[in-house]
C-alpha positions in Angstrom: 123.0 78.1 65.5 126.3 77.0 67.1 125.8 78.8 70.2 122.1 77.2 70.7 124.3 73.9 70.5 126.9 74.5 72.6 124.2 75.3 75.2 122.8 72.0 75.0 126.0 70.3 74.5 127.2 71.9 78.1 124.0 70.9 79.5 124.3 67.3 78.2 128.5 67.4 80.2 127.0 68.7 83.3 124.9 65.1 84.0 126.4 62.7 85.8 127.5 59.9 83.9 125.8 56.5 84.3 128.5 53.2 84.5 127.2 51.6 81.3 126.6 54.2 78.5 125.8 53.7 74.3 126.8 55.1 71.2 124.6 55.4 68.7 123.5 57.5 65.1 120.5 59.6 65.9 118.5 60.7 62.4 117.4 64.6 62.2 114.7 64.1 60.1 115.3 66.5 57.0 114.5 65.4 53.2 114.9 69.3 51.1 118.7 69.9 49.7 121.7 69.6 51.9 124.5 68.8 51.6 125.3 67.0 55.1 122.1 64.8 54.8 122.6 61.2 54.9 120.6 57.9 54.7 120.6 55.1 57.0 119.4 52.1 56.5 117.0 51.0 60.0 116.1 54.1 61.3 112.8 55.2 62.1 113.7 58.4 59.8 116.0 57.4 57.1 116.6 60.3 55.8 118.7 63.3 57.4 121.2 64.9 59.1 123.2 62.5 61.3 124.3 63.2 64.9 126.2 60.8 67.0 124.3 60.2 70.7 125.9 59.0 73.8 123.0 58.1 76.2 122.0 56.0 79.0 120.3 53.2 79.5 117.4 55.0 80.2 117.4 57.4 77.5 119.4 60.3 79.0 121.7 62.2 76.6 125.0 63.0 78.1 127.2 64.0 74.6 126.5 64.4 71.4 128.3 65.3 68.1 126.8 66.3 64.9 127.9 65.0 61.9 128.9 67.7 59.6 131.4 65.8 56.5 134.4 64.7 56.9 136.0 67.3 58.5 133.9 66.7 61.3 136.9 64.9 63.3 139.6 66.9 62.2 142.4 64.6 63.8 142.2 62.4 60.5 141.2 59.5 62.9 138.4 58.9 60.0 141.0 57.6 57.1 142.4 55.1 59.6 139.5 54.1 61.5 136.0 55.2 59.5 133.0 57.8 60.5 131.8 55.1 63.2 134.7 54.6 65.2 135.9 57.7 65.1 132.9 59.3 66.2 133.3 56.7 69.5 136.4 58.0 70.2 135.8 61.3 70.0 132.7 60.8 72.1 134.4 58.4 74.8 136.8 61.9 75.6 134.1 62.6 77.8 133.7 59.6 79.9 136.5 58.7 81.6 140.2 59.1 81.3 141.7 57.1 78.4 144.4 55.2 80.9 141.7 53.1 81.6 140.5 49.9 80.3 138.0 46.9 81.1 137.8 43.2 80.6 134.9 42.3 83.4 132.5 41.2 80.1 133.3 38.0 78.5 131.2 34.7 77.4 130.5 33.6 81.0 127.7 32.8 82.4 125.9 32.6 79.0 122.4 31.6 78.9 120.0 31.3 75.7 118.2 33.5 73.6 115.1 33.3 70.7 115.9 33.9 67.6 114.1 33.4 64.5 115.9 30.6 61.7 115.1 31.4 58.2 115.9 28.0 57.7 113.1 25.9 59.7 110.7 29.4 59.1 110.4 29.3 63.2 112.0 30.6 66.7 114.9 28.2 67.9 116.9 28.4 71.3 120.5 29.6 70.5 123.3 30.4 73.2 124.2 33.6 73.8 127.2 35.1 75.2 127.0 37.3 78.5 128.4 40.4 77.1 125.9 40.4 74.0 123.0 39.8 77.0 124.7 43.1 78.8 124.4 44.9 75.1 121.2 44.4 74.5 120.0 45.6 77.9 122.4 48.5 77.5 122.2 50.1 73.8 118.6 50.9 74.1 118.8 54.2 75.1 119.3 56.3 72.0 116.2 54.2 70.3 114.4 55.7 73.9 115.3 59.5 73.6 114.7 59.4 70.0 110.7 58.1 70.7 110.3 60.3 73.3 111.3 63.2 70.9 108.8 62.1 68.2 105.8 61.9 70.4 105.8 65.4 70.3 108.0 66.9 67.7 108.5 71.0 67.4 106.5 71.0 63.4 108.2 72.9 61.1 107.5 74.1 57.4 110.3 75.1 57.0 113.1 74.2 54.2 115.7 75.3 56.1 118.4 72.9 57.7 119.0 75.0 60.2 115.7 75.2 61.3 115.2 72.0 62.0 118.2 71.3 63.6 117.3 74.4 66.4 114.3 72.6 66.7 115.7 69.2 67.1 117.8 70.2 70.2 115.2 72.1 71.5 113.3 68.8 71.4 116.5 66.9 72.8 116.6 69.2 75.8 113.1 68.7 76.7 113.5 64.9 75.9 116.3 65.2 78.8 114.7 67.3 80.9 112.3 65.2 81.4 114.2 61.7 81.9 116.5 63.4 84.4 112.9 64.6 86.5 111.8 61.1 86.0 115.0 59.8 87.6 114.8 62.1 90.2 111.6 61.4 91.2 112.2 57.7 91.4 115.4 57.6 93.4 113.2 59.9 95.9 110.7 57.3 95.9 107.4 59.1 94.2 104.4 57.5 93.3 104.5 56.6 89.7 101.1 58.7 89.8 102.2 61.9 91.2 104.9 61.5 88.3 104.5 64.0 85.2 103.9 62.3 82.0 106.3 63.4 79.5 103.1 65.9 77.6 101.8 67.5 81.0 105.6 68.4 82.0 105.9 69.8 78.2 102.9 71.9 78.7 104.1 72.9 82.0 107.6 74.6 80.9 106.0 76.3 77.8 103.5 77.7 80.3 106.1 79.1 82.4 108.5 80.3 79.8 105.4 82.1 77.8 104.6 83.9 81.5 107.7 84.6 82.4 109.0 88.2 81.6 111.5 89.1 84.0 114.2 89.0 81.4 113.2 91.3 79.1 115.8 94.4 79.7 114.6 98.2 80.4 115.7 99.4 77.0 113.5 97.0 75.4 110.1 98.2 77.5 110.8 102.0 77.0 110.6 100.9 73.6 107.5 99.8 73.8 105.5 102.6 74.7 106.9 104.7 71.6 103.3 106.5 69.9 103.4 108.2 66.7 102.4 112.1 66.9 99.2 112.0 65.8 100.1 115.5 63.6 102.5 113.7 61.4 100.6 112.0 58.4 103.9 109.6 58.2 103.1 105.7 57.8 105.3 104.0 59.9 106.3 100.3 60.1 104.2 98.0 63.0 105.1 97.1 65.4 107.7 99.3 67.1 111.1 98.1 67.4 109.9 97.4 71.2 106.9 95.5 70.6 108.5 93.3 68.1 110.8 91.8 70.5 107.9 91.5 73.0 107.6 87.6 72.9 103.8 86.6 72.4 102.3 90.1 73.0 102.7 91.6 69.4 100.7 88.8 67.8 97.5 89.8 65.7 94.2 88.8 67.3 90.8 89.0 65.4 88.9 91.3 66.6 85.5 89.6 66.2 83.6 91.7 69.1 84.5 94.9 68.0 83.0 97.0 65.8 85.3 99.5 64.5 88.4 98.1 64.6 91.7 99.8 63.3 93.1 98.4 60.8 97.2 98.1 60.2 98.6 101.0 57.9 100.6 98.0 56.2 97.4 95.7 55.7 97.1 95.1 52.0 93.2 95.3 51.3 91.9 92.1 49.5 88.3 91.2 48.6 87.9 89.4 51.9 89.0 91.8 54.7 90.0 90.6 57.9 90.6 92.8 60.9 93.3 92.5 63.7 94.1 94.2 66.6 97.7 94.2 68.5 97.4 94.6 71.7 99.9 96.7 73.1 98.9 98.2 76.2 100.1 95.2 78.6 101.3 96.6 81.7 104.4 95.3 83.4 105.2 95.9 87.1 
């Protein structure tokens, strides 16, 4: 798992940083047995495995650090400051050196705000500060990326922690993928209606990366094309070492249009039998 996030997390360093960015807890969901899951109070999911975001205003991810205990920052920053602030420091390493400081936010020019009064069970006009105006407009973007990633969650079964945390970053890069196209195609000045919604530009990459093949190495296709003699009454294990490792192409396909269809040496035979066929004789230029 830790090199699946160190590929995203070097994807997430590479994007150019925006000039206002937010820090916020992003929930895995997760509710089986571990013993990193947290809850939080005010999340969409409550309960999880927490993972400290750094995103833009518009949603775009550009750090991230999962929460793993409290050896998670090793610097003992949490025993002097807490998980919260230390997770912003350790985050903030990434944005610009640490000489720096700012003061160009204070109360000035404040304005006024709704805000509902428990008191008078209504909405009353209170004042509000310029730097909590410039926070509200700005700490949106982890609350973005995270709907965008439940629109069209990766399902899993599974019990497995670490199986829903591949999936999550898989999720988080296509979440990303996405904003930064969107961005793109804005600054460019497309038609919102010649830009992809978020599904269609899902479907899109899955289509390519199911169709494309021209990783797949040599040793792995003369693999393939292993047959068993025909002489030797041996069972052997399907599929071939090969055609496991052949992405999509091993999988079983009913064979309802054929008549006598060969069934798997392995197949266990049950009262209703089912018959598959693996199609193996793809060729490959």
């Amino acid at each position: 798992m830790r090199p699946i996030l160190e590929a995203v997390s070097q994807g997430c360093l590479q994007l150019l940083r925006e000039k206002v960015v937010a820090v916020d807890e992003q929930m895995i969901p997760f509710t089986e047995t571990c013993q990193m899951k947290q809850f939080v109070r005010g999340k969409p999911n409550l309960e999880g495995l927490k993972n400290f975001v750094v995103a833009a205003p518009d949603g775009l991810a550009v750090d991230f650090e999962l929460y793993q205990g409290k050896n998670t920052f090793p610097d003992n920053s949490v025993k002097r400051l807490g998980v919260g602030p230390s997770a912003d420091a350790r985050l903030g390493r990434t944005l610009f050196p640490r000489t720096h400081a700012s003061t160009g936010l204070g109360i000035q020019p404040s304005d006024k705000c709704k805000r509902w009064s428990k008191k008078d069970s209504k909405y009353i006009q209170v004042p509000r500060p310029y730097i909590v105006a410039k926070y509200n407009g700005c700490m949106g973007g982890i609350g973005l990326i995270d709907r965008m990633i439940s629109y069209y969650r990766i399902q899993a079964r599974s019990k497995k922690w670490t199986v829903r945390v591949i999936f999550h970053f898989f999720d988080l890069a296509m979440a990303n993928s996405w904003i930064y196209y969107r961005r793109d195609k804005k600054i460019s000045q497309t038609s919102t209606r010649k830009i992809q919604q978020y599904l269609d530009f899902k479907i899109e990459i899955d289509t390519h990366l199911l169709k494309n093949e021209s990783n797949i190495s040599q040793e792995i296709m003369r693999g393939i094309g292993t047959r068993r003699n025909p002489d030797d009454n041996i069972i052997v294990h399907s599929p071939t070492t090969g055609t496991e490792r052949k992405r999509k192409e091993h999988y079983p396909e009913i064979a309802s249009d054929l008549r006598n269809s060969v069934r798997c040496t392995m197949t266990v035979v049950l009262k209703n039998r089912s018959f598959f066929v693996i199609d193996v004789t793809h060729s490959y230029a």
